[in-house]
C-alpha positions in Angstrom: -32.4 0.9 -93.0 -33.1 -2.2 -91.1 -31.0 -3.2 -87.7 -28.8 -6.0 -88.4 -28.1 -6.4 -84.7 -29.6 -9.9 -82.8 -32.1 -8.9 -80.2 -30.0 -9.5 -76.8 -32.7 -11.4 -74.3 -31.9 -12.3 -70.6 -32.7 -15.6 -69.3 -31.9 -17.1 -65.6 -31.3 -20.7 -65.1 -33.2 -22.2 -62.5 -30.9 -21.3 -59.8 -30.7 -17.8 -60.4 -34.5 -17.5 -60.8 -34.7 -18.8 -57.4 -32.5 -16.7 -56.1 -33.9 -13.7 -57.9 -37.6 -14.5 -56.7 -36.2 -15.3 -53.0 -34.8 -10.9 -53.2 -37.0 -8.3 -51.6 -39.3 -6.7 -54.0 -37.1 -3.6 -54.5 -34.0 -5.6 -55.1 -36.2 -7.6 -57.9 -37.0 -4.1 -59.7 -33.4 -2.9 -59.5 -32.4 -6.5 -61.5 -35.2 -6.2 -63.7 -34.1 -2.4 -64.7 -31.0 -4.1 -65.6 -32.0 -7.0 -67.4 -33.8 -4.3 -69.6 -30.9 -1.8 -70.0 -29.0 -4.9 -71.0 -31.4 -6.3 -73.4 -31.7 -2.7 -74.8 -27.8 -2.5 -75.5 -26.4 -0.4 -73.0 -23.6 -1.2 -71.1 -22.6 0.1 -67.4 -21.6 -0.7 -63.8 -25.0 -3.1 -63.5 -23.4 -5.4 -65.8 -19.9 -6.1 -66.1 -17.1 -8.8 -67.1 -15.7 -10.6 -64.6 -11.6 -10.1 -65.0 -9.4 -13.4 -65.0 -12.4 -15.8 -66.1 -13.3 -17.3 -69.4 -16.6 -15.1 -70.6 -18.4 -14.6 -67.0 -20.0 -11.4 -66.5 -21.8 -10.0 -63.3 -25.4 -8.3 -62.7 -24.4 -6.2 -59.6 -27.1 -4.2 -57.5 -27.0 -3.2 -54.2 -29.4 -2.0 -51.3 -28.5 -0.4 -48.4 -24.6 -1.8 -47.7 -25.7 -4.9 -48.9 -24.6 -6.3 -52.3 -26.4 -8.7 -54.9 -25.0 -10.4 -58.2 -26.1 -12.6 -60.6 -23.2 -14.0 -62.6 -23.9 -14.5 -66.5 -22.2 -15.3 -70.1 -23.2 -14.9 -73.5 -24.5 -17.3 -76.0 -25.2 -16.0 -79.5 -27.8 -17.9 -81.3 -28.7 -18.2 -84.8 -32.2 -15.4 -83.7 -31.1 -14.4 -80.5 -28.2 -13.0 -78.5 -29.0 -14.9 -75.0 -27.5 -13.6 -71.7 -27.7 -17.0 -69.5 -27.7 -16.0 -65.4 -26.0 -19.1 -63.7 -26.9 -18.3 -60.2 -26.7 -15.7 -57.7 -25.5 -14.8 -54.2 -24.7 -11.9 -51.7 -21.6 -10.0 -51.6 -20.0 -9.3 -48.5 -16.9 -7.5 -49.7 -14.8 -6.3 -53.0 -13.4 -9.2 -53.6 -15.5 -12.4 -55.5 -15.3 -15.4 -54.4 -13.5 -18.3 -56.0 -15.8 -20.4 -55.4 -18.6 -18.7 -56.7 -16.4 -17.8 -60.4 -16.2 -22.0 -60.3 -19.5 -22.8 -59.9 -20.4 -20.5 -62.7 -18.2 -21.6 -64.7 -18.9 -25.4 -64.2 -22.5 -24.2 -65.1 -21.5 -22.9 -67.8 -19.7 -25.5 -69.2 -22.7 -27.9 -68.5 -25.2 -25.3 -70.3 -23.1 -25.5 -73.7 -22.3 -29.6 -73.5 -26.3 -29.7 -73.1 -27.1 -27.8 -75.4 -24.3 -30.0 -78.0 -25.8 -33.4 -77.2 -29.5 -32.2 -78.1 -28.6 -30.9 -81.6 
């Protein structure tokens, strides 16, 4: 029996390449491991929705008391399920900041009315 299921592929946005790339080596394997989980179809703590927020979700890693994420959303294709990274930044406590849900979200919101105007 075939799989009916769209492959699920991560992609960053410039932003969050950069701030992938600028990450220690380690830090960049422990992303990576998630990128694949993710594109395999598992779920867990390395990648989860953002409460209160229109579709974001959050790569989280962390390396020695210091914490990582990558925000993300979904966009389902007519081949591919893409996971799009917005941008990334360090996490200094439990909470997230405002400021950084906005920015995704303006990203996001940029991504799709791009992607309208060149169909």
């Amino acid at each position: 029996m075939s799989n009916l299921r769209k492959p699920i592929k991560v992609r960053l946005l410039k932003e969050a390449e950069e701030y992938f790339f600028a990450q220690s080596e380690k830090v960049q394997v422990k992303f990576h491991l998630a990128f694949d989980k993710v594109e395999a179809g598992h779920k867990g703590k390395w990648f989860e929705k953002l409460k209160g927020t229109d579709g974001l979700y959050e790569f989280r890693q962390s390396d020695h008391q210091k914490f990582y994420r990558v925000f993300a959303f979904w966009d389902s294709e007519e081949r591919n399920t893409l996971i799009i990274g917005t941008h990334g930044f360090d996490k200094k406590s439990n909470k997230t900041p405002r400021k950084e849900i906005r920015k995704a979200e303006q990203i996001k919101r940029k991504y799709f009315e791009t992607k309208i105007s060149i169909k």
